[in-house]
C-alpha positions in Angstrom: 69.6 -9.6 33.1 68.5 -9.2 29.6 66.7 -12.1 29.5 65.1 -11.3 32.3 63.6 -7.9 31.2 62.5 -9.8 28.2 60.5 -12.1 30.0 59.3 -9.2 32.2 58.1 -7.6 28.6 56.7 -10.8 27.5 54.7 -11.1 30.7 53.6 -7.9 30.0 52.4 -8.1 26.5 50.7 -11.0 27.4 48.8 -9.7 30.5 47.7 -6.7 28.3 46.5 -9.2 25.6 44.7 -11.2 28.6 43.1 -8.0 30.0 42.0 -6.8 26.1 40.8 -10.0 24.8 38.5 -10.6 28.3 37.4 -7.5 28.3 36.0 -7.4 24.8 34.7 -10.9 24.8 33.2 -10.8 28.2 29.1 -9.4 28.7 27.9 -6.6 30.4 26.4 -7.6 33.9 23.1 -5.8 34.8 21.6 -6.0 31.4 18.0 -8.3 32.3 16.5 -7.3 29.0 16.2 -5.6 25.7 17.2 -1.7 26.0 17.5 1.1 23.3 20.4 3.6 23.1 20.3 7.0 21.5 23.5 8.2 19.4 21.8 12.0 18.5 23.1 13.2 15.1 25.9 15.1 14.5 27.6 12.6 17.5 31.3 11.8 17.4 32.9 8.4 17.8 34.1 9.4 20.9 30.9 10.9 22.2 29.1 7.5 21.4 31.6 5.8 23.6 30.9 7.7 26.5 26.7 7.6 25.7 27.4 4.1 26.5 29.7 4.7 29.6 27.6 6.4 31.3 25.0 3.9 30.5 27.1 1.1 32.0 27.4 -1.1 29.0 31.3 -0.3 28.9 33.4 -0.9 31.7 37.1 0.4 29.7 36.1 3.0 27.2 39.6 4.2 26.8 39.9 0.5 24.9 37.2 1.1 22.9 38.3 5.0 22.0 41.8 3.0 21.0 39.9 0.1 19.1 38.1 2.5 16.9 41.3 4.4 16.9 42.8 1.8 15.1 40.4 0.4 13.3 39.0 3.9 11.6 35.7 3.7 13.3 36.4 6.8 14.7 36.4 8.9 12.1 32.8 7.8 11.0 29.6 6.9 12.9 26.2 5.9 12.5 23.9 7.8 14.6 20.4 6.6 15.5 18.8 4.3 17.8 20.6 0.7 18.6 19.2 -2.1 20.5 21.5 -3.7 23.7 20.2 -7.4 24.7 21.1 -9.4 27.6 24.6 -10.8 27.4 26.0 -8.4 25.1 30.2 -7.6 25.2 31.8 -4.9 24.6 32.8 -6.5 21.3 29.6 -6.8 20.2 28.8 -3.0 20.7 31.9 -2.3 18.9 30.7 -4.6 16.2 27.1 -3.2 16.0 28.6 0.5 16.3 30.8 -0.6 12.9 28.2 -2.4 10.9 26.1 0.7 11.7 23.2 -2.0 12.8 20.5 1.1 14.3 17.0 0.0 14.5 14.7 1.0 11.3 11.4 0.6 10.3 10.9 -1.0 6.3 8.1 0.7 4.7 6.9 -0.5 1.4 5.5 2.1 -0.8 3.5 0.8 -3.5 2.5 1.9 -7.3 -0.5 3.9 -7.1 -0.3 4.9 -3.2 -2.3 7.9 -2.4 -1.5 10.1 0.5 -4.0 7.9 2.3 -2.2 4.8 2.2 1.0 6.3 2.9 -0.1 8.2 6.0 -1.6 4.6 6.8 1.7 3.0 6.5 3.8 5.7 8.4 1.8 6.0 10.7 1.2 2.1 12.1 4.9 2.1 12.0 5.5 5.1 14.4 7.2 7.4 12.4 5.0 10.1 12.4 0.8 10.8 12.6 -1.5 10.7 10.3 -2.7 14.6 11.3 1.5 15.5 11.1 1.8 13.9 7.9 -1.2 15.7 6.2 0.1 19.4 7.3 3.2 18.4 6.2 2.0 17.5 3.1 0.3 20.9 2.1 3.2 23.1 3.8 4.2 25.9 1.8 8.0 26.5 3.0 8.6 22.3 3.2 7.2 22.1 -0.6 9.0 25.4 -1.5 11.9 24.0 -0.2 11.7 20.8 -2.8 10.4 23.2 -5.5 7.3 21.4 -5.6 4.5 23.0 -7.5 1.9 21.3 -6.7 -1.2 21.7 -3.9 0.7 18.6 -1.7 3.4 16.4 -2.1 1.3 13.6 -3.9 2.6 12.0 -6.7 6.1 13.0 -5.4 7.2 10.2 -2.8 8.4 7.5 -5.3 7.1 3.8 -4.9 10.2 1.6 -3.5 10.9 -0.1 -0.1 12.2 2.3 2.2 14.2 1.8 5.7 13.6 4.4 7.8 15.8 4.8 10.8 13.9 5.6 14.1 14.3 8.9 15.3 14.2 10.3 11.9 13.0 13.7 11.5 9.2 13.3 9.8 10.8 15.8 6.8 13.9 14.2 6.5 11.6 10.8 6.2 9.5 12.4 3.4 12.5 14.5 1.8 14.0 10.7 1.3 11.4 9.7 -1.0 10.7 12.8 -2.9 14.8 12.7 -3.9 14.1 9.1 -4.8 11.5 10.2 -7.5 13.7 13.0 -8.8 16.8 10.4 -9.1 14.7 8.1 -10.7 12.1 10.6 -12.9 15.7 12.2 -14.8 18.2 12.4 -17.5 16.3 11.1 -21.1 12.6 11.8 -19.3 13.2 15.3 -18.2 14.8 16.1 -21.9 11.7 14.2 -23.4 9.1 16.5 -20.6 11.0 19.5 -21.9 11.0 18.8 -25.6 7.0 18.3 -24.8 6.5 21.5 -23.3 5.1 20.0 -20.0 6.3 20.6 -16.4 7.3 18.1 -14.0 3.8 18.5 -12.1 2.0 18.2 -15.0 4.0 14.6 -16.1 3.5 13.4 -12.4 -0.1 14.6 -12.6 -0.6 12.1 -15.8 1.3 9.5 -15.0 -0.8 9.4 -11.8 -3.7 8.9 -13.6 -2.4 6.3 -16.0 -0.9 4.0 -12.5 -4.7 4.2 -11.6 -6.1 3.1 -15.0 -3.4 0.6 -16.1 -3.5 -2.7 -15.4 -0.8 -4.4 -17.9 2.2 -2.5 -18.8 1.3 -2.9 -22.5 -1.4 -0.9 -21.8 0.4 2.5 -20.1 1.5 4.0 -23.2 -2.3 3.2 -24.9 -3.7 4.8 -22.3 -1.3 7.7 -22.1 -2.0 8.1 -26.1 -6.0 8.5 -25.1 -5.1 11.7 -22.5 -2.6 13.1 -24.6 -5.1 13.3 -27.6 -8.2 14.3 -25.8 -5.7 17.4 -24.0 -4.9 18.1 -27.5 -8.2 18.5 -28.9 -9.3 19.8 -25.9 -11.8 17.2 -24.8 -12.6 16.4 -21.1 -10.2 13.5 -19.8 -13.3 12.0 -17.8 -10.6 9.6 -16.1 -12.8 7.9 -13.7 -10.4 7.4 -10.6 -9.7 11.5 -10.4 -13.7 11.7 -9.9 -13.1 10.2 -6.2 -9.6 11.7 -5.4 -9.8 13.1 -2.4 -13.3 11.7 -1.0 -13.3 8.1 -0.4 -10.7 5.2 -1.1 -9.8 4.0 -4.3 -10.5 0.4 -3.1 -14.8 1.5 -3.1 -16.8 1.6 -5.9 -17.0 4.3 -8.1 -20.8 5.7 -8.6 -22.4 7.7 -11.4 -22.5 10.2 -8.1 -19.3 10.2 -8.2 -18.6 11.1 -11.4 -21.0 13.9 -11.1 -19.4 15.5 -8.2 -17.7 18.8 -8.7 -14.3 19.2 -7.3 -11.2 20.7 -8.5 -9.9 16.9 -9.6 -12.8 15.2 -10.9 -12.0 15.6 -15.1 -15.4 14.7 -15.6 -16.2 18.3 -14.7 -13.2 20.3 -14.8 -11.1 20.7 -18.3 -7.6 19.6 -19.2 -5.2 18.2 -15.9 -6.2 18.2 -12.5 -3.9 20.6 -9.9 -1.7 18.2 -9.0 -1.7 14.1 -9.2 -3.8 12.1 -7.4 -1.4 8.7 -6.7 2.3 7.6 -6.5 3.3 6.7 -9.6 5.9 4.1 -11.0 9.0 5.0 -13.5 6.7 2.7 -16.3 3.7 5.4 -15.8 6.4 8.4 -15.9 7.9 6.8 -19.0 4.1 6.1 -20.6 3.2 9.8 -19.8 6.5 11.0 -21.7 6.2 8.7 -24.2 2.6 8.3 -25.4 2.0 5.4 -28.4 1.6 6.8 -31.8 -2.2 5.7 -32.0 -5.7 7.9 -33.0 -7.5 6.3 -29.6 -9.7 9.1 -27.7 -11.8 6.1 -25.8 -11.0 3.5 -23.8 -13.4 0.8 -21.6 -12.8 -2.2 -19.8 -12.8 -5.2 -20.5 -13.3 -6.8 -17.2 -10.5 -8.5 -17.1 -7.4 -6.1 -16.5 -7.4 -5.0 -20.1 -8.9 -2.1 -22.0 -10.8 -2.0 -25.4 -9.6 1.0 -27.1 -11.7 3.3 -29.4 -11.2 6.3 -31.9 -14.7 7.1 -32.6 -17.5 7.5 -30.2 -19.7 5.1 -32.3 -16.8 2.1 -31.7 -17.0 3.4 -27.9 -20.5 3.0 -27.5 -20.2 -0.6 -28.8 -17.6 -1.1 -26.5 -19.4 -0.4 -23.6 -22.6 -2.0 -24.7 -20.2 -5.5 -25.0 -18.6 -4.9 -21.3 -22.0 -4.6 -20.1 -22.9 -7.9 -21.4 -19.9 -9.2 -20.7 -20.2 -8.6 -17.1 -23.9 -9.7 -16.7 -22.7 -12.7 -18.7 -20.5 -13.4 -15.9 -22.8 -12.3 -13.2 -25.0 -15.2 -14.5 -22.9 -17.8 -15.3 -21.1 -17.3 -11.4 -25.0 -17.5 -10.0 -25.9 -20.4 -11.5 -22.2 -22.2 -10.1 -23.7 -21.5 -6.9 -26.7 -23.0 -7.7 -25.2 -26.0 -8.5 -22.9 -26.5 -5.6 -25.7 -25.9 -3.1 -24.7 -22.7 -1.7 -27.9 -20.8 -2.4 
């Protein structure tokens, strides 16, 4: 009798382990191709379960409440948008529900993005419009609410890859990055911006400008040395990329028109900083704007080839500039007559 009530239990356990182990591992029928499921935020384990219930792609969800009972899952959960394919078990809903696998979009902001690029970038990826992204951008509660003090949020959404999970709220998206800047832009850089006497716009405004300029990190602090002295003796900054902020892509040319131009950012006309930055900047152009070099330099000029010829006296500026120019014609020349010689002309 007794061993007969064992094998009765044993039969049991077994059946149970049958009925678990093929319904976990078995796929959905029904599914003929790739669907997305919503798990809204604030969703419990439990609610997920029955999102997916009532969506047929679980035929036991009592199992799956027990499963993530046991396993902890349960008391946590992802919520987003995940992506069901043909022949997916159970299982492998559990398994994605676990690993958290909801479907984002990686966005790679750069050093020296502008508004413009950013908006680009967002919006080819769906996550929000171009037109929603520039309201947001100049709304007074949503920059009151990061403390911003600035006309927009430029200069605040920090360069770094980002993955965005779909659904997100277009704040919550932008919100993301701004916190990234502040995590990175803190501890010995905001004791060094206080000990300057120079607010966080104003820092972000320079380094801005310096991410447009620099071409070498070598260079960042040289060239935050040149804006640093020219605020301090009160000269005009006259940095050439601010001239265009705001009109036309920093990828055209920049004209003596545009140099010319009044508007509140171009430093050729306007004195001192401009309202707010103009660019993303990078944690190397934050540091160069906090930590100028110790050097006399109020000029710099190109040197057509990513680096800068630096100058303390307008004389050694205007011989600077004379020797680009030739430079450049130089190579204007010397690149004509390859042409020549290869036939193309």
């Amino acid at each position: 009798m007794k061993r007969n009530v064992i094998f009765v239990l044993a039969g049991v356990i077994l059946s149970c382990c049958i009925y678990v182990i093929v319904e976990l591992l078995t796929p959905v029928p029904g599914i003929s191709k790739k669907i997305e499921i919503q798990i809204p935020k604030g969703a419990t384990f439990r609610q997920a379960i029955e999102i997916f219930s009532k969506e047929k792609l679980i035929r036991d969800k009592n199992l799956l409440l027990f499963v993530g009972r046991v396993s902890g899952l349960d008391r946590k959960i992802r919520t987003g948008y995940y992506s069901i394919y043909e022949s997916i078990s159970p299982l492998d809903i559990f398994k994605m529900l676990k690993k958290g696998q909801i479907i984002e979009y990686e966005v790679t902001i750069v050093e020296g993005d502008s508004l413009r690029e950013i908006a680009e970038k967002l919006s080819e990826k769906g996550i929000m419009s171009k037109d929603d992204f520039v309201i947001l951008s100049s709304d007074e509660d949503f920059l009151a609410s990061y403390t911003i003090d600035a006309p927009t949020f430029e200069g605040y959404l920090f360069p770094d890859t980002y993955k965005i999970p779909k659904g997100m709220d277009p704040e919550d998206v932008v919100g993301t990055m701004i916190n990234k800047m502040r995590e990175q832009y803190a501890g010995k850089l905001r004791t060094r911006t206080a000990e300057l006497g120079l607010s966080e716009r104003e820092v972000l405004t320079l380094a801005s400008i310096i991410e447009k300029e620099a071409k070498t990190d070598e260079e960042r602090p040289l060239i935050s040395a040149v804006y640093h002295n020219r605020l301090r003796k009160g000269i005009l900054l006259q940095a050439d990329p601010t001239s265009i902020y705001g009109i036309k892509s920093s990828r055209e040319k920049i004209t003596l028109k545009d140099l010319q131009r009044r508007t509140p950012y171009n430093t050729y006309v306007i004195k001192g900083l401009p309202p707010g930055p103009i660019a993303s900047p990078g944690i190397k152009s934050i540091s160069a704007a906090v930590y100028p070099a110790d050097v006399p330099y109020i000029y710099f000029v190109s040197n057509d080839d990513g680096t800068h010829r630096f100058s303390v006296t307008r004389e050694e500026h205007i011989a600077a500039v004379k020797s680009y120019r030739e430079k450049k014609q130089a190579n204007k020349e010397k690149a004509k007559e390859g042409k020549n010689e290869d036939g193309s002309l």
